[in-house]
N, C-alpha and C positions, 0 to 999 in steps of 0.2 A: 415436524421437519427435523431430520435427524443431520447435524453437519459437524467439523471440525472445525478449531482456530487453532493456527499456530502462527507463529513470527514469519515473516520473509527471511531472516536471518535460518530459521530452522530449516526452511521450506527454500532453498535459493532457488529450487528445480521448477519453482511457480513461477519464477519471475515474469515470463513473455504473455504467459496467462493475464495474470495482475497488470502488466503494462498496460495490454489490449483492452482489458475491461475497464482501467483508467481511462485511458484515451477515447472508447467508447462513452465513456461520461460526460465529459466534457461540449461542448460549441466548439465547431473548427473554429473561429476567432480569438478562442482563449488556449488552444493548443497551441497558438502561433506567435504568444506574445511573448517577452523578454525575462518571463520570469524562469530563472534558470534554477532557482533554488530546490525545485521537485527532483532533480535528477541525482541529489544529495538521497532521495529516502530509498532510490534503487542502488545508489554508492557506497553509500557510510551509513546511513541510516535503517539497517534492513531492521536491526529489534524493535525499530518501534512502529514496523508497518504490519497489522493485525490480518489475515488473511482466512477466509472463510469459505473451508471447502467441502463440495458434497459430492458424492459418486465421482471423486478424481476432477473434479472439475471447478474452478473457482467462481464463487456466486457475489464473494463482497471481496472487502479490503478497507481495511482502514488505517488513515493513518494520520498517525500519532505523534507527539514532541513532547521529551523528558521537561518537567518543570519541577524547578525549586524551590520549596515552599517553608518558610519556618514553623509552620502551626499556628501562625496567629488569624 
């Protein structure tokens, strides 16, 4: 299976794609609840939303959150 990754930051022109396929993941009960903090990773957050596409079409998405870590 032959696909791309690039960033949503690269790729903004995927956004509605990604959304749709988020929202298709999910349970309507957990679309609907109070967590607002997801709509930071279509906001501010696009570099770190991994997006995975084949024949123009998005198949994944993932995403990600920068963590700091000193090596130990």
């Amino acid at each position: 299976m032959d696909f791309k990754v690039f960033t949503l930051d690269e790729r903004i022109d995927l956004i509605d794609q990604v959304a749709s396929l988020d929202n298709r993941s999910w349970p309507i009960f957990l679309q609907n609840g109070d967590a607002e903090s997801w709509k930071y990773f279509y906001d501010e957050l696009t570099e770190y939303v991994l997006v995975f596409e084949q024949n123009d079409e998005v198949i994944g998405a993932g995403f990600t959150v920068p963590l700091k870590w000193d090596g130990t």
